[in-house]
GULUM-779326 format. One record per residue (C-alpha): residue number from 1; x, y, z. Coordinates in Angstrom, 2 decimals. Layout:
N
+-----+---------+---------+---------+
!   n !    east !   north !      up !
+-----+---------+---------+---------+
! NUM !       X !       Y !       Z !
...
+-----+---------+---------+---------+
END
This chain:
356
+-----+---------+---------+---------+
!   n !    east !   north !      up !
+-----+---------+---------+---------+
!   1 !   -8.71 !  -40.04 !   27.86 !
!   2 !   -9.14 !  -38.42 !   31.52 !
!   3 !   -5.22 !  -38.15 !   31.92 !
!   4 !   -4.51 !  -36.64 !   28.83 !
!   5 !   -7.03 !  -34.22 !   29.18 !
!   6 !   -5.65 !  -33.99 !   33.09 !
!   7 !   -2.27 !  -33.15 !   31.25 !
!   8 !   -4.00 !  -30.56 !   28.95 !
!   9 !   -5.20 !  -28.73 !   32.15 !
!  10 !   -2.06 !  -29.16 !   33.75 !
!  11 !   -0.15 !  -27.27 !   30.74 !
!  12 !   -2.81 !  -24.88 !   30.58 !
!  13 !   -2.23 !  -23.34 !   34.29 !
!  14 !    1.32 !  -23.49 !   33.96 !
!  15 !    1.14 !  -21.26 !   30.59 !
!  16 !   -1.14 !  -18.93 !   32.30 !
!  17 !    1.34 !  -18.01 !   34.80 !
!  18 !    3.83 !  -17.73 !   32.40 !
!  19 !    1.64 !  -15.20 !   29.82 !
!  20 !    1.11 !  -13.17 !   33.05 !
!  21 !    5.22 !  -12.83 !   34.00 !
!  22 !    6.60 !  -10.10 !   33.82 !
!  23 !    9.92 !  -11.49 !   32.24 !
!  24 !    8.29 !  -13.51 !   29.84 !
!  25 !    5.96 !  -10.51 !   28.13 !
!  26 !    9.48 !   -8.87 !   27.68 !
!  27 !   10.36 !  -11.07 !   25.28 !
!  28 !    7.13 !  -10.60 !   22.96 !
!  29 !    8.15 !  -13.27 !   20.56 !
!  30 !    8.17 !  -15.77 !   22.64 !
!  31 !    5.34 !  -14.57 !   24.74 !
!  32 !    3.65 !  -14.70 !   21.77 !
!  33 !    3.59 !  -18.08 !   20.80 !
!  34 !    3.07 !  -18.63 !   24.21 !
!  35 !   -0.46 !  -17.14 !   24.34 !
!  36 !   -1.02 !  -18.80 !   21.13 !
!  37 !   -0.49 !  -21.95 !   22.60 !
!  38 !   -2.94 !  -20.41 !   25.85 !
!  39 !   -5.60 !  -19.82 !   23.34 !
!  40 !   -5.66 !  -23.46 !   21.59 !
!  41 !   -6.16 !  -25.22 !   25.25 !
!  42 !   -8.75 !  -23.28 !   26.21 !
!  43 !  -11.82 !  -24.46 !   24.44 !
!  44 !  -10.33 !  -28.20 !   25.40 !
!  45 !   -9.91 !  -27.33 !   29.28 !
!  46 !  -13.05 !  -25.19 !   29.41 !
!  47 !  -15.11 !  -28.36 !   28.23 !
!  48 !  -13.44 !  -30.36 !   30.26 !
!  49 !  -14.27 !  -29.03 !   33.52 !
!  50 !  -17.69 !  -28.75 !   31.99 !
!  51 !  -17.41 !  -32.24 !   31.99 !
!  52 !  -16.03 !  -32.30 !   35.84 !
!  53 !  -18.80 !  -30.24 !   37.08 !
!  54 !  -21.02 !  -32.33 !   35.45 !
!  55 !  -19.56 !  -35.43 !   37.23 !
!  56 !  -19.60 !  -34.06 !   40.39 !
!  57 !  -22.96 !  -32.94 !   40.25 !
!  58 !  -24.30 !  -36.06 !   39.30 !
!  59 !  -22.41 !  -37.71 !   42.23 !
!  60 !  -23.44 !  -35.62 !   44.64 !
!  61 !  -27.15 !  -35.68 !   43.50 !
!  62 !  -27.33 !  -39.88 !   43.86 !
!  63 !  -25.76 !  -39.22 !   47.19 !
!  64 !  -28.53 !  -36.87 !   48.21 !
!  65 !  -31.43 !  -38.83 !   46.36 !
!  66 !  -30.46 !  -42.07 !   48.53 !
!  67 !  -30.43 !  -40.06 !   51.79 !
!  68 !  -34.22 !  -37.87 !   50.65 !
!  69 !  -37.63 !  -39.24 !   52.00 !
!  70 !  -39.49 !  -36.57 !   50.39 !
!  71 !  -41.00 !  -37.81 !   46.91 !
!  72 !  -41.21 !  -34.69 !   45.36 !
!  73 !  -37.86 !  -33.43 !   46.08 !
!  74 !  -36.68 !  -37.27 !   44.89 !
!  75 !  -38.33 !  -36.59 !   41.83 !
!  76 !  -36.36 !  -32.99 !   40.99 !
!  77 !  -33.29 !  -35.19 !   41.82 !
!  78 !  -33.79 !  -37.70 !   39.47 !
!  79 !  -34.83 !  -35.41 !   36.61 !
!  80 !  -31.77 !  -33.20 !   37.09 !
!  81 !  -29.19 !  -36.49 !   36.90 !
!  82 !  -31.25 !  -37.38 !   34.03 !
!  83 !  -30.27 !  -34.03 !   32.13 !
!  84 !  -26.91 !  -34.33 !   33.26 !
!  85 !  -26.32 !  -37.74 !   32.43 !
!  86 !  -26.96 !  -36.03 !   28.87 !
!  87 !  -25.03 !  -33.41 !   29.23 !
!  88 !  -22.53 !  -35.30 !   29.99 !
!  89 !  -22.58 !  -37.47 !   27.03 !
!  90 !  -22.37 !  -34.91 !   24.92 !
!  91 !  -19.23 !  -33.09 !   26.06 !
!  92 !  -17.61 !  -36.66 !   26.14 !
!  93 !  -18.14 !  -36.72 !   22.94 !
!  94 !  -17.22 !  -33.11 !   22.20 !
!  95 !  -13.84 !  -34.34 !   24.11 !
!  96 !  -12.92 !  -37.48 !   21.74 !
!  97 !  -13.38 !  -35.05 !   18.93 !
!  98 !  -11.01 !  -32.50 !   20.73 !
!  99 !   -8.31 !  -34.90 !   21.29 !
! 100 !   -8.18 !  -35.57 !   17.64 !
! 101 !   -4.92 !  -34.05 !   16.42 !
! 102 !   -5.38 !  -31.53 !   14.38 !
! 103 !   -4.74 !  -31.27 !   10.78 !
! 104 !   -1.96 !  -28.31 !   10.21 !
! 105 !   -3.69 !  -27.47 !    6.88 !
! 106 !   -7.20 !  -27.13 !    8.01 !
! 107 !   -7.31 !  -23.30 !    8.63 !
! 108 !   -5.41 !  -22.81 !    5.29 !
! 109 !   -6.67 !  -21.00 !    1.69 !
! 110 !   -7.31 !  -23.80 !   -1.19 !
! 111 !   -6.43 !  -24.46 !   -4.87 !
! 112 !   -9.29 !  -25.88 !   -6.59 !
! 113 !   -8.03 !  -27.54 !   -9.65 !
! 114 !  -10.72 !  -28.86 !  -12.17 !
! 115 !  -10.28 !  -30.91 !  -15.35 !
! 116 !  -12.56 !  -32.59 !  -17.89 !
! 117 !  -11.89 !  -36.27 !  -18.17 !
! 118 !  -13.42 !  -38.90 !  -20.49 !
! 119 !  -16.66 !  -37.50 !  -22.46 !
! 120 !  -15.49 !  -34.99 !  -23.98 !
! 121 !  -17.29 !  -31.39 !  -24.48 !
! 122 !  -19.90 !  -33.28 !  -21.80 !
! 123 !  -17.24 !  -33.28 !  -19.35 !
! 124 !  -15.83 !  -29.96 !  -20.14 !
! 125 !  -19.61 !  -28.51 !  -19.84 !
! 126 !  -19.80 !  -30.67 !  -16.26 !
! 127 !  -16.24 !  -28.91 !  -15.16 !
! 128 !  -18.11 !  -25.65 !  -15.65 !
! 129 !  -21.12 !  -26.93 !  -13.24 !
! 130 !  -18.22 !  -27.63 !  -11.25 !
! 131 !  -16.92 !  -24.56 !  -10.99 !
! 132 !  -20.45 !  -22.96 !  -10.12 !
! 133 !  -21.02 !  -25.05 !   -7.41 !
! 134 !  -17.94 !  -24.27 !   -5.60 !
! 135 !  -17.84 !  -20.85 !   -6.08 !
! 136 !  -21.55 !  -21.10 !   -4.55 !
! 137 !  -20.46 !  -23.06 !   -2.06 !
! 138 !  -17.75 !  -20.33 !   -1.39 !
! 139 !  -20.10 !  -17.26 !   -1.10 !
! 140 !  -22.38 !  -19.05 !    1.00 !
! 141 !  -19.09 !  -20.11 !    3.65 !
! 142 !  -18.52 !  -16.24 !    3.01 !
! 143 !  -14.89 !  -16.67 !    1.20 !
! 144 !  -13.57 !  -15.52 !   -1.66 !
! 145 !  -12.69 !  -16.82 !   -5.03 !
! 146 !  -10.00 !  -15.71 !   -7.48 !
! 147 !   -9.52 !  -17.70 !  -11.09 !
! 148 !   -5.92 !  -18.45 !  -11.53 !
! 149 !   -6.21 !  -19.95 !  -14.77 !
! 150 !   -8.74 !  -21.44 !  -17.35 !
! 151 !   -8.50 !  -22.78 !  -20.37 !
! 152 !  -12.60 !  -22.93 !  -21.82 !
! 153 !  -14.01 !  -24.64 !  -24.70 !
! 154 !  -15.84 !  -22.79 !  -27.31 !
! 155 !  -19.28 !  -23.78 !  -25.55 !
! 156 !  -18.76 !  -22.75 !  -22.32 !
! 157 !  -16.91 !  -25.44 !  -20.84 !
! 158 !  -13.71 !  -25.90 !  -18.69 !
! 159 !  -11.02 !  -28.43 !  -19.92 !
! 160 !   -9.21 !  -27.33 !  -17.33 !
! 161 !   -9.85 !  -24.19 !  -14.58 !
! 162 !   -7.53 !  -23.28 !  -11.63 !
! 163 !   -9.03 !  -21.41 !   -8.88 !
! 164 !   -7.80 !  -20.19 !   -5.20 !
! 165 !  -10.45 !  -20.13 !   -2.10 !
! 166 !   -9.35 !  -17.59 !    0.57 !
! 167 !  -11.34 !  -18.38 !    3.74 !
! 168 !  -11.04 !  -19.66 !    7.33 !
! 169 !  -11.20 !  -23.18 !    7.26 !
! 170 !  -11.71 !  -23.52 !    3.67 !
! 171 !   -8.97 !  -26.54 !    3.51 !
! 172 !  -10.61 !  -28.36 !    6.22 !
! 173 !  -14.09 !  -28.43 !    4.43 !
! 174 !  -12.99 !  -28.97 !    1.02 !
! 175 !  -10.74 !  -31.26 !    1.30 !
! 176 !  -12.45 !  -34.20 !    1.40 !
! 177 !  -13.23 !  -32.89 !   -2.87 !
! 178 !   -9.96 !  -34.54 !   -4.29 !
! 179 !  -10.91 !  -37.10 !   -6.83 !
! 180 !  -13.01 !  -38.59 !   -9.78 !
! 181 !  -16.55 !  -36.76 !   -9.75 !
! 182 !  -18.64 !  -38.84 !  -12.54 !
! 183 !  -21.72 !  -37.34 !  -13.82 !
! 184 !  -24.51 !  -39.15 !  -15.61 !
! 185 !  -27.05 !  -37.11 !  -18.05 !
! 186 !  -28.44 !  -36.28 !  -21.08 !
! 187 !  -26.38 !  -34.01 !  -23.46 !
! 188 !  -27.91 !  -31.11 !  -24.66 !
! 189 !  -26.45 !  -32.59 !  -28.61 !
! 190 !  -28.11 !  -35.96 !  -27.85 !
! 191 !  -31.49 !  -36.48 !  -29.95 !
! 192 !  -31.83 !  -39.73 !  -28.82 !
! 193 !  -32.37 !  -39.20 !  -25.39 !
! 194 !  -29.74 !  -41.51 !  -24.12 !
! 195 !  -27.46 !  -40.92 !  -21.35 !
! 196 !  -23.85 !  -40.34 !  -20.96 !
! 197 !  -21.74 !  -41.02 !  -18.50 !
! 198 !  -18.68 !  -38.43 !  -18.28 !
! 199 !  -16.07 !  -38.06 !  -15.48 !
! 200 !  -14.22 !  -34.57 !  -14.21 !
! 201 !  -10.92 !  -34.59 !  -11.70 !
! 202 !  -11.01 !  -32.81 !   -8.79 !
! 203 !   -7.93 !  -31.87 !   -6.80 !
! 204 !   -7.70 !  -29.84 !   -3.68 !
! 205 !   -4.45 !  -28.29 !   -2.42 !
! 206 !   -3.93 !  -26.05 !    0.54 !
! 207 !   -1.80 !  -22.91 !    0.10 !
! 208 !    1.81 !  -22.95 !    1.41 !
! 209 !    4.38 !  -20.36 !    2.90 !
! 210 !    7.53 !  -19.62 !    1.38 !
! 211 !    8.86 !  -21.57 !    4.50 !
! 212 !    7.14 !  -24.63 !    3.70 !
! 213 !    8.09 !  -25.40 !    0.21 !
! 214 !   11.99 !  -24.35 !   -0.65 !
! 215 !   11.73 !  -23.65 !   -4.69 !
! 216 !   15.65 !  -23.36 !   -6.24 !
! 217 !   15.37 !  -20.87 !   -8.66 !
! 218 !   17.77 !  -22.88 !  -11.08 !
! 219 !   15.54 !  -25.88 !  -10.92 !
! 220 !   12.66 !  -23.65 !  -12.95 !
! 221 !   12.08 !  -23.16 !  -16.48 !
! 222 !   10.22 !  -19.59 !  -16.98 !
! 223 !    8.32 !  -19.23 !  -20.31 !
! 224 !    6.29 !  -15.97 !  -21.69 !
! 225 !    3.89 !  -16.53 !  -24.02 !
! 226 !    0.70 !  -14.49 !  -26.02 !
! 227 !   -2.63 !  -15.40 !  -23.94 !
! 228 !   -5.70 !  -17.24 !  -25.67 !
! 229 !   -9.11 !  -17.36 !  -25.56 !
! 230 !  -11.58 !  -15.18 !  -23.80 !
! 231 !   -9.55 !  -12.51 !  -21.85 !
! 232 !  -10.39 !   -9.17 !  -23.10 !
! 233 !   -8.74 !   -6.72 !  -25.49 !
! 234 !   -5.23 !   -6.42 !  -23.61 !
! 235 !   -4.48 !  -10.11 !  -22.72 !
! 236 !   -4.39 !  -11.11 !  -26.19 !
! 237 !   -2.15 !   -8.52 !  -27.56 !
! 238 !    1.38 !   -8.71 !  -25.40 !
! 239 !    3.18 !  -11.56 !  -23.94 !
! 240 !    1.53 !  -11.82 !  -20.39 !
! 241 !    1.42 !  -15.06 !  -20.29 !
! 242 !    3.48 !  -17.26 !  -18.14 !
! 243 !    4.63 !  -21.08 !  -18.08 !
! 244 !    6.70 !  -22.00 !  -15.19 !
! 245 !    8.81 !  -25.78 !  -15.73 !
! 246 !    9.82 !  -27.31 !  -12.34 !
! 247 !   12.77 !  -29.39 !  -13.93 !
! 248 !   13.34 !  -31.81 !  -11.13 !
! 249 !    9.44 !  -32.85 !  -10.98 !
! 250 !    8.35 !  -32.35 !  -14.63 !
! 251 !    5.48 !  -30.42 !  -12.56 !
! 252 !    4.26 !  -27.70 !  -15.47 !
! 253 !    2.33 !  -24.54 !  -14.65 !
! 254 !    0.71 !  -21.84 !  -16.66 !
! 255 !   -1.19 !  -18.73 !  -15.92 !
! 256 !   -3.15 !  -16.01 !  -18.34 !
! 257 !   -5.85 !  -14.40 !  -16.89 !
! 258 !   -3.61 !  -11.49 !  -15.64 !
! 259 !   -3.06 !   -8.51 !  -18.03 !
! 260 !    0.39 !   -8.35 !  -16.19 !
! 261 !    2.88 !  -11.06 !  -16.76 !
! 262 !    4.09 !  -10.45 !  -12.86 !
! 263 !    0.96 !  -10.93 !  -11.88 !
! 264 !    0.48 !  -14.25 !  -13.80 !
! 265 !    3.98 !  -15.46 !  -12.55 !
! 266 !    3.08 !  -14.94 !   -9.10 !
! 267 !   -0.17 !  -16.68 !   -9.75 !
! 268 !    1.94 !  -19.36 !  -11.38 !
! 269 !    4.60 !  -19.41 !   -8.69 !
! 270 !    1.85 !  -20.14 !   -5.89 !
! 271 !    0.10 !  -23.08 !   -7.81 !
! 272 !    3.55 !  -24.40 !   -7.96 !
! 273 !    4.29 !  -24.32 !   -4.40 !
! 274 !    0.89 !  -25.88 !   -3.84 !
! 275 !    1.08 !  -29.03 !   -5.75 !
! 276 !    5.18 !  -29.53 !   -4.58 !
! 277 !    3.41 !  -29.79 !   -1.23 !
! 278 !    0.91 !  -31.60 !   -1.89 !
! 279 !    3.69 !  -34.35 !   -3.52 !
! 280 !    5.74 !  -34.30 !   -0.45 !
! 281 !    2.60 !  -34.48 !    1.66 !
! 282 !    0.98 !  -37.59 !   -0.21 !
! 283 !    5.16 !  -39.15 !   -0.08 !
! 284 !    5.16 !  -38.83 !    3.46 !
! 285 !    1.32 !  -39.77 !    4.37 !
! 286 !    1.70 !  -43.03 !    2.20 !
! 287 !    4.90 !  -44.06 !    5.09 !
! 288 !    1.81 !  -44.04 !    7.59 !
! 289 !   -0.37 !  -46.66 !    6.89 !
! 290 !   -2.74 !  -45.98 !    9.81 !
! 291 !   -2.77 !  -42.51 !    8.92 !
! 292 !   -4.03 !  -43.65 !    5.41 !
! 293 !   -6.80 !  -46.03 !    6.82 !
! 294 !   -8.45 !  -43.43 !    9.05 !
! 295 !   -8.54 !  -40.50 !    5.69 !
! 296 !  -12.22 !  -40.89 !    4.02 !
! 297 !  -11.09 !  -40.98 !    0.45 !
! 298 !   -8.95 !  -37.28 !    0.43 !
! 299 !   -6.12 !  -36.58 !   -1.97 !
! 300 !   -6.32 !  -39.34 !   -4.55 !
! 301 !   -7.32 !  -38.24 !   -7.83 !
! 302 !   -8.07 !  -41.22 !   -9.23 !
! 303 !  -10.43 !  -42.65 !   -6.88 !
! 304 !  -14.06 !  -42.44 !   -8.12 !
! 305 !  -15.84 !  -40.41 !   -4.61 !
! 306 !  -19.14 !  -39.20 !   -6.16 !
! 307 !  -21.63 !  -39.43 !   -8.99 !
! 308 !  -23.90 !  -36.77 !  -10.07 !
! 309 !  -27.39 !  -38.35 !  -11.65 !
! 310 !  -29.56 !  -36.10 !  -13.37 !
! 311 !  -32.06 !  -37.75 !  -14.26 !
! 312 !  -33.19 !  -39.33 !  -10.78 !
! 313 !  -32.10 !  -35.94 !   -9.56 !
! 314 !  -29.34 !  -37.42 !   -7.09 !
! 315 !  -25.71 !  -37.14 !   -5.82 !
! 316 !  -24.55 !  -40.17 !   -4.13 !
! 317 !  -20.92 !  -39.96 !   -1.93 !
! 318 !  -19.48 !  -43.31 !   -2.41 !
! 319 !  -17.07 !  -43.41 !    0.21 !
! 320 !  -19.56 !  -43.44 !    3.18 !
! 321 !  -22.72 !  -44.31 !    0.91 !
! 322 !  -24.70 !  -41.47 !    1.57 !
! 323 !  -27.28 !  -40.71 !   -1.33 !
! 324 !  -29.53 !  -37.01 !   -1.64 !
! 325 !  -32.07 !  -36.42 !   -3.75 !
! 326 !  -31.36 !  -32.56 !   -3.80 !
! 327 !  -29.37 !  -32.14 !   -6.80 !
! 328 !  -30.26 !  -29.17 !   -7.90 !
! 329 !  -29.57 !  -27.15 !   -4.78 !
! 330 !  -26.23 !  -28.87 !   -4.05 !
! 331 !  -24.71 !  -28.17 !   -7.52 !
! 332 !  -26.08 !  -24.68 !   -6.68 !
! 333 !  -23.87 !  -24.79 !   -3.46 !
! 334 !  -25.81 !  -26.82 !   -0.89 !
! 335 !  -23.23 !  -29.15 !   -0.07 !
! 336 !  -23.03 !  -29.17 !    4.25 !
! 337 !  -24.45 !  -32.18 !    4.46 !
! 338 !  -22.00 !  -34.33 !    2.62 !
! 339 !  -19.25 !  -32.44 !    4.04 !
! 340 !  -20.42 !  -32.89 !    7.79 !
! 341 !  -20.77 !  -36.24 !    7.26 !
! 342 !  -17.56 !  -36.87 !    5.52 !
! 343 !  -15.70 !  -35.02 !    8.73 !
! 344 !  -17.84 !  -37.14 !   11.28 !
! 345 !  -17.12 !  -40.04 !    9.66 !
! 346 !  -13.12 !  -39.33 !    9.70 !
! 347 !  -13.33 !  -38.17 !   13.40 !
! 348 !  -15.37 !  -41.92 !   14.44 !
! 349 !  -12.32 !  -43.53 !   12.51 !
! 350 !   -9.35 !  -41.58 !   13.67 !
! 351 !  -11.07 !  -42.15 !   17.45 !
! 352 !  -10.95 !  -45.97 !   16.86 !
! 353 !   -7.22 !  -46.02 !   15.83 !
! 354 !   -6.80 !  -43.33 !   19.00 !
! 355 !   -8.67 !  -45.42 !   20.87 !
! 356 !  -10.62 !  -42.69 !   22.53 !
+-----+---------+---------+---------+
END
């Protein structure tokens, strides 16, 4: 770990000089990705000559505590190498984490897409608590959320809703939200009391360039159609609404909510590009095996990853076992704690595969 981080340093002082020549600022393009590149070290280097600091001053303090007669001053000496001993722990730590290649989606915007699976109106009412939560979730991370496209049920329920988070970071917190979210309670049209058990699919998908996903135009199939359902006196009236067929992939994508059919195919157009990606993505991550075994449950939709009981008043996260009896303020948004501990427990197993 020392002599990559050694290397990290090393490429750090050589792009400093570079960022401050001269002939290099000419070229502005180059210069900069170049202080791009500057900027990404520097939280790595700046812990790690935390960490040297801290090494040294540990060093030199046993050197002085074995040459000290005086007991108070011993004392001070073994307190402070006591701290730092901690201290140094910790930016280890911080270190492993750093080394952890980063993934290129993380600081990315999100499609949320939500749809009601077995149970019925139940599950089309729990795709609607779904919705809630992450928009609450949202506003408390401080992003935004715009609906792409819905398609509700007559009481209030989702069979299906798209949605797109714009926020820093938002792919690298919600990621870990792909799959089977099963919810077990009472339904409002139950008399006997008994409870149901419905399930609601949850896929996560981080927005791409134009660069990233290359869409031939003659490969799409580009529908207009009359909106339906609750949109307001003009989106019911013309054709606004759009269906966009991606022949090669069978992939099918509609949007409504827009009183503007350009509007709706743009919304349409980005969805698209989304789940392509995401295809290629899951083609190419399922050639790594390793990189498979270290991923805590992200991506597949059919995997079962959390159950929702009301009655007990939990949420339990099956893939690392962790149960909260706080249901009511993390369908209201409250959701940190699951997602910190999801992301710790991918960084401990993408360590052990580094080795770090």
């Amino acid at each position: 770990m020392l002599e990559k981080l050694q290397f990290i340093e090393n490429k750090y002082d050589e792009l400093s000089i570079k960022i401050s020549d001269p002939t290099v600022m000419a070229d502005q393009k180059e210069w900069q990705k170049l202080c791009k590149e500057h900027a990404e070290l520097e939280i790595v280097v700046g812990k790690y000559r935390a960490y040297k600091e801290t090494v040294d001053t540990i060093e030199s303090d046993k050197e002085m505590l074995q040459e000290e007669n005086d007991k108070e001053l011993k004392d001070m000496l073994q307190e402070e190498i006591k701290e730092c001993e901690a201290n140094k722990d910790k930016i280890e730590q911080e270190l492993k984490i750093s080394l952890i290649p980063k993934d290129p989606n993380d600081e990315k915007n999100v499609f949320v897409e939500i749809r009601a699976g077995a149970g019925g109106e139940e599950a089309a009412l729990f795709a609607s608590n779904l919705f809630r939560m992450y928009t609450r979730y949202s506003e408390r991370q401080g992003w935004k959320v715009e609906l792409m496209s819905s398609n509700e049920t007559d009481i209030g329920g989702f069979k299906e809703v798209v949605f797109m988070i714009k926020g820093n970071g938002a792919f690298s917190k919600l990621k870990y939200e792909s799959g089977v979210h099963r919810v077990q309670r009472v339904p409002d049209t139950e008399s006997s009391g008994r409870i149901h058990t419905s399930t609601v699919t949850v896929a996560v998908l981080p927005e791409v360039d134009d660069v990233e996903v290359d869409i031939n135009q003659n490969d799409l199939r580009i529908d207009v159609f009359r909106a339906s359902g609750h949109g307001g006196q003009c989106v019911n009236t013309t054709d606004s609404a759009v269906r966009i067929t991606h022949l090669p992939s069978g992939i099918v994508v509609s949007c409504q909510d827009e009183k503007s059919q350009l509007k709706n195919k743009e919304k349409a157009m980005k969805v698209l590009k989304a789940r392509l990606f995401e295809r290629a993505e899951a083609e190419r991550s399922a050639q790594i095996s390793e990189d498979r075994k270290s991923q805590v449950g992200t991506g597949d939709r059919s995997e079962r990853i959390r159950t929702y009981n009301y009655p007990q008043g939990r949420v339990t996260d099956h893939r690392i076992g962790l149960t909260l009896y706080k249901l009511e303020s993390f369908l209201d948004g409250d959701m940190n704690e699951v997602i910190d501990a999801l992301t710790t427990t991918e960084q401990t197993e993408k360590m052990k595969i580094m080795g770090v």
